[in-house]
C-alpha positions in Angstrom: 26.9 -11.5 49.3 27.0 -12.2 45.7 23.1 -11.9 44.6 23.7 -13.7 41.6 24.3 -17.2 43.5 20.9 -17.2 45.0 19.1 -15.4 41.8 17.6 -18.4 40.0 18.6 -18.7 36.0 16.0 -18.0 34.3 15.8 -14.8 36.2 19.4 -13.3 35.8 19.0 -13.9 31.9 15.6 -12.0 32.1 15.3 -8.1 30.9 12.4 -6.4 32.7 9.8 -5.4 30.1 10.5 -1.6 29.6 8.0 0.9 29.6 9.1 4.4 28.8 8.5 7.3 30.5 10.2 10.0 29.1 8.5 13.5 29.4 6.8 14.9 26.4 3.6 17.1 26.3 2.3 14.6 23.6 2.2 10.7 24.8 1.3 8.7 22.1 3.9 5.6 23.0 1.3 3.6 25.2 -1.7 2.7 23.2 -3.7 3.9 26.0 -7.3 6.2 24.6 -6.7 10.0 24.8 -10.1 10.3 26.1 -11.4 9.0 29.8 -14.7 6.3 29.8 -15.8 7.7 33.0 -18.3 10.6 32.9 -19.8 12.8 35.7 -20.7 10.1 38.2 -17.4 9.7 39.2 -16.9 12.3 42.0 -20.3 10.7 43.9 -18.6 7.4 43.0 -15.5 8.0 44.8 -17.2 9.6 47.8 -19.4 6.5 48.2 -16.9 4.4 48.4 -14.2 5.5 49.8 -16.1 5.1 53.5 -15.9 1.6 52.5 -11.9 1.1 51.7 -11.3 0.0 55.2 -12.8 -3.3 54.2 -10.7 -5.8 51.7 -12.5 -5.5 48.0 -15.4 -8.4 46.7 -12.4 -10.9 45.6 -14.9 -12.5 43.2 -15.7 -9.0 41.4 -19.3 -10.4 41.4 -20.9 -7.3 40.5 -18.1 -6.4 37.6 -18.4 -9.8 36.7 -22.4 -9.9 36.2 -21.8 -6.8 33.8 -19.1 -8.0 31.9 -20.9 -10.9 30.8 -24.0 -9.3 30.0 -21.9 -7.1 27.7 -19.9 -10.0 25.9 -23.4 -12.2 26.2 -21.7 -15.2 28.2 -22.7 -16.5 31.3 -20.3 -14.7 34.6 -18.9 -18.6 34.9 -17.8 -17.8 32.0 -15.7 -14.8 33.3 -12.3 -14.1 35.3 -11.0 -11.3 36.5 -7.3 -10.0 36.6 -5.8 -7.4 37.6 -5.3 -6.1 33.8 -5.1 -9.2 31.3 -0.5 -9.4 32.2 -2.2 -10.7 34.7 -4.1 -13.5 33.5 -1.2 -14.3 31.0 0.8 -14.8 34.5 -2.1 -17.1 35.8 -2.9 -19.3 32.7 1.1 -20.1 32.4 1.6 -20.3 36.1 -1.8 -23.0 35.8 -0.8 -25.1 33.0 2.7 -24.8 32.5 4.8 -24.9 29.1 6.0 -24.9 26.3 4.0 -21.7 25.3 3.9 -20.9 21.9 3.7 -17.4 20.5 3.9 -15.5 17.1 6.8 -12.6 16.6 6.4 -9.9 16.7 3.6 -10.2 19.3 3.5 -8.5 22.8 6.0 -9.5 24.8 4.8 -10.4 27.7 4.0 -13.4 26.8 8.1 -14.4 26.3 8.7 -12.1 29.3 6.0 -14.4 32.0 7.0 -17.7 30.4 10.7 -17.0 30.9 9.9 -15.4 34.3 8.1 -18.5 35.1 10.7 -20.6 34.3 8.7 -22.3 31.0 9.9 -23.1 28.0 9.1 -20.8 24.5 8.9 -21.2 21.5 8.5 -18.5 18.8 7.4 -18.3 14.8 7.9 -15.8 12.8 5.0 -14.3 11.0 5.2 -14.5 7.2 5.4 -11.6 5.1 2.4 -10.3 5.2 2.4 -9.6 8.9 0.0 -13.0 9.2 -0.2 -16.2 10.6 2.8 -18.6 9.3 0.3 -21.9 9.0 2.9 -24.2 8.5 5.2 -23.4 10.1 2.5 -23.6 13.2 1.3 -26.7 12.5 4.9 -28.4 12.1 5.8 -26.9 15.4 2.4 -27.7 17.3 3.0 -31.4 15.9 6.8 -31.3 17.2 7.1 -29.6 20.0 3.1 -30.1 21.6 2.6 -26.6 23.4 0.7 -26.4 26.0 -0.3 -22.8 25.7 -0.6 -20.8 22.2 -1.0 -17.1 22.4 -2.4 -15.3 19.4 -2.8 -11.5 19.8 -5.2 -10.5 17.4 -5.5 -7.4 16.5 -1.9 -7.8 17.1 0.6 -5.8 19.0 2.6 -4.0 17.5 1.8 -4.8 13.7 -1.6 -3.6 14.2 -3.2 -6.8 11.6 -6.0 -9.3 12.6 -4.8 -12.5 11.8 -6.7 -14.6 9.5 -9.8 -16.0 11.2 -9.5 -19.5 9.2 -5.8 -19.8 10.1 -6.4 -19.2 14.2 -9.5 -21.5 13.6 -6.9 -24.4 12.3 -4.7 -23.8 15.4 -7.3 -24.3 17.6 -8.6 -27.3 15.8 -5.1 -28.9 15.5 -3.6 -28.0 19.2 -4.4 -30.0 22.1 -3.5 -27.3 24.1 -4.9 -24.2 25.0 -5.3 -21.6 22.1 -5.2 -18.1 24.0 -7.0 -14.9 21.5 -5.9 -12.3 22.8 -8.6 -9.6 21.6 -7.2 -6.2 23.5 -7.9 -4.3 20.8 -10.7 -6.3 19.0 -13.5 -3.1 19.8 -11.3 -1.4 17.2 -12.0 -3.8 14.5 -14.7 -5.0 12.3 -13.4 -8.1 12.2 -15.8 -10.7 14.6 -14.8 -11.7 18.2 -14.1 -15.4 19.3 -15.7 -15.4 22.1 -18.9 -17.0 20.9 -16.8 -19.8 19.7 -16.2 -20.5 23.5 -19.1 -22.7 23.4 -17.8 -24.8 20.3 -14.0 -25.2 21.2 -13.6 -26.0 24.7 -9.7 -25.2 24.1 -10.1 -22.0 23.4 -9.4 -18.9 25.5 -10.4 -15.1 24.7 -8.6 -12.2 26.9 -10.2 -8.8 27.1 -9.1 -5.8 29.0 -10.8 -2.0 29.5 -6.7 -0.5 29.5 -7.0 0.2 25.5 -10.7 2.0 25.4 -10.5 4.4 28.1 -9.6 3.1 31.7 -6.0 2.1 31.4 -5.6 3.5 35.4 -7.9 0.8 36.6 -5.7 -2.5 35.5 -8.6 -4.4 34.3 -8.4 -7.5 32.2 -11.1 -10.5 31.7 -10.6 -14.0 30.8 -13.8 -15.8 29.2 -13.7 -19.7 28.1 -15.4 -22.6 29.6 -16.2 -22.7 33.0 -13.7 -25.5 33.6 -11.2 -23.5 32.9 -11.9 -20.8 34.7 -12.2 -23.0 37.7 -8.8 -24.0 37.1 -6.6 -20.8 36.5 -8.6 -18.8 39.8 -6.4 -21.7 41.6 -3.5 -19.3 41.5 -5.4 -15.8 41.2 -4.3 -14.2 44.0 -7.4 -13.1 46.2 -8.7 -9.5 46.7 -6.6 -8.7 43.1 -8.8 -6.3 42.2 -9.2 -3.6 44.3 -12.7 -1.8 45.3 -12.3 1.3 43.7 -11.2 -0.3 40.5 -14.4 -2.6 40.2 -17.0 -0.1 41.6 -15.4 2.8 38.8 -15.5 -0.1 36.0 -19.2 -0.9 37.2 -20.4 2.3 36.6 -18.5 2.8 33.1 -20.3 -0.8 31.5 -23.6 0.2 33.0 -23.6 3.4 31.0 -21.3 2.6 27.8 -22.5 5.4 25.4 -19.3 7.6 26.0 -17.2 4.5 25.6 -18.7 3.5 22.4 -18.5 7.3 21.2 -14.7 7.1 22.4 -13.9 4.2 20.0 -16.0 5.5 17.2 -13.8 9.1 17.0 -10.3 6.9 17.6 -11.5 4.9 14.5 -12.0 8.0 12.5 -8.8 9.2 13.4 -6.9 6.0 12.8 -8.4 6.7 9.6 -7.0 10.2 8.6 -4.0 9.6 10.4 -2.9 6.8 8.2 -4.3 8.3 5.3 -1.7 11.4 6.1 0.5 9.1 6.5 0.6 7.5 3.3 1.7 10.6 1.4 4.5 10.9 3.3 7.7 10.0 1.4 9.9 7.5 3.1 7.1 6.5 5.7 5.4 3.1 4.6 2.3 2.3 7.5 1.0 -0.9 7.5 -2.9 -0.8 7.8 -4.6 -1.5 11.3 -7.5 -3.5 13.3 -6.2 -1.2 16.8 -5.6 2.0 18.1 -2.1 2.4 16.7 -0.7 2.1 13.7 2.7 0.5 13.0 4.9 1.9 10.0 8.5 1.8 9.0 10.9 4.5 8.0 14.9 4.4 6.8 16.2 5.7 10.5 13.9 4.6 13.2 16.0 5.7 15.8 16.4 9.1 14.3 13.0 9.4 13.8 12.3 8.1 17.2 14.7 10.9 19.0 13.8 13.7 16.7 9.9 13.6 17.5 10.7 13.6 21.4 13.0 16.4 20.7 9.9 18.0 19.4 7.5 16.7 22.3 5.9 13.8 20.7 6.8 10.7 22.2 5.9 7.4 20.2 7.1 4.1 20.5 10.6 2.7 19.4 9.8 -1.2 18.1 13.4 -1.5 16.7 13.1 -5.0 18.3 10.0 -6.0 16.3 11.4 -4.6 13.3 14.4 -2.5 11.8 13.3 0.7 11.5 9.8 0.0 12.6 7.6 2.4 14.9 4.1 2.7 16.5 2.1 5.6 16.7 -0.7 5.6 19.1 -4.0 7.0 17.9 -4.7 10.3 19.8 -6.5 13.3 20.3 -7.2 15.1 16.6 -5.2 17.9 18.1 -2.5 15.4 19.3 -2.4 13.3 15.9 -2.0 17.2 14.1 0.9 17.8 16.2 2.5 13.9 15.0 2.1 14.6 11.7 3.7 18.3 11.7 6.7 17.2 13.8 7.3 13.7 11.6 7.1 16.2 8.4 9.2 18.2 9.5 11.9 15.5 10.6 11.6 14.3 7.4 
């Protein structure tokens, strides 16, 4: 049988998205938090509840709902769940189809469920400045009339919010949806968009809980207008998020001291680390609104190998960038060891 016959197209020219896992004492390749949002409570937690995993899990997450909005001060109508916010990506293109237009660099997932999907995309490059290319948008939003716009801001892997009054055009000039991808937007003082929910009823904002402390649960949110949200849970599968998952996440948002302490101490880090980073000869980082910071260097793939040599593992964004890299915000002891092993490369 000849597998390729019956493989659809868009399929066979597909590459799966690659996640490493290469063993290294230090992970810093992810973007995952090196500290855990769940305190103490979680032992009773899972005793509680595992009696109960015989029955399927509440597939409207009513209760995770409820919190989430009180949190992001919308109503839970407001509110989808997804089993981590790849999924939601999947459901809003599987929903309302293509073309689906994207920034690049950006995360690729969006390229990766469009192609998967069997939609058309369509990528700009961002200008120089790691920012919105306006015009370029606007030509192409006028040309090619996308149906789906994703902007990740703070953006993956560049690390840059993107101007607010630039996303604010796109949504103003697109009659499509505008998709804000805020996974990282707790690590940033720039302001959400999801109050502007209420004002552009175009506009989508994804959240997920992977990047501040719960990465294990797969747990993403979508919040726009109700309409919306009545549209895309047409595809979400049912029961997607499962009962352990919700009831851990509940207890997490009703108690979020530990998770806001979390994001404080990765911000402080980022900090240093980028401030040690700047002395470095041959290492230029770019400044970041996330828990990562991107920088560039002569030999990326060098660099790249000699650090997991050494037992760092970061990641390799040679397809973003030539000589580009991403170093995930850690641990002070595990940022330390980073800039040791990078020196000494060097």
């Amino acid at each position: 049988m000849d597998i390729n016959k019956l493989i659809k197209p868009n399929i066979r020219s597909l590459r799966a998205y690659q996640a490493e896992e290469i063993p290294c004492r230090i992970k810093l390749d992810a973007n995952e938090s090196p500290y855990s949002a769940i305190s103490g409570q979680l032992s009773a937690l899972s005793r509680e509840n595992l009696q109960a995993l015989n029955r399927y899990p509440d597939p409207h997450a009513t209760s995770l709902r409820y919190l989430m909005a009180k949190a992001l001060k919308v109503k839970p109508q407001n509110i989808l769940h997804g089993n981590g916010s790849d999924e939601l990506i999947y459901n809003l293109i599987m929903a309302f189809g293509g073309p689906v237009l994207y920034p690049v660099p950006t995360f690729s997932m969006y390229g990766v469920i469009s192609q998967a999907l069997g939609e058309r995309k369509i990528e700009v490059p961002l200008d120089n400045q790691f920012d919105l290319d306006t015009d370029a948008f606007m030509k192409t939003i006028k040309t090619r009339d996308p149906k789906l716009i994703f902007l990740s801001s703070p953006n993956n892997p560049t690390g840059n919010c993107f101007s607010e009054d630039r996303i604010l055009k796109i949504i103003r000039q697109s009659k499509g949806l505008v998709v804000v991808d805020e996974a990282y937007q707790q690590f940033s003082d720039k302001r959400s968009f999801i109050p502007l929910i209420k004002k552009y009823e175009n506009l989508v904002v994804l959240r997920t809980l992977s990047k501040i402390g719960l990465a294990g649960l797969r747990l993403g949110f979508m919040i726009s207008g109700p309409e919306i949200v009545n549209e895309v849970n047409k595809v979400r599968l049912p029961f997607n998020v499962n009962s352990l998952s919700q009831k851990v996440a509940e207890a997490a948002l009703q108690d979020k001291r530990q998770m806001r302490s979390d994001i404080r101490l990765v911000i402080s880090e980022r900090k240093r680390l980028f401030k040690e980073m700047v002395k470095l000869d041959g290492v230029k980082p770019y400044p970041s609104d996330a828990n990562f910071i991107f920088f560039k260097v002569d030999n990326g793939d060098s660099i790249h190998s000699g650090l997991i040599r050494k037992g760092v593992l970061i990641r390799n964004m040679k397809g973003a960038a030539d000589g580009g890299l991403r170093v995930t915000v850690g641990a002070p002891a595990e940022n330390a060891a980073f800039l040791k092993a990078l020196k000494q490369i060097l």
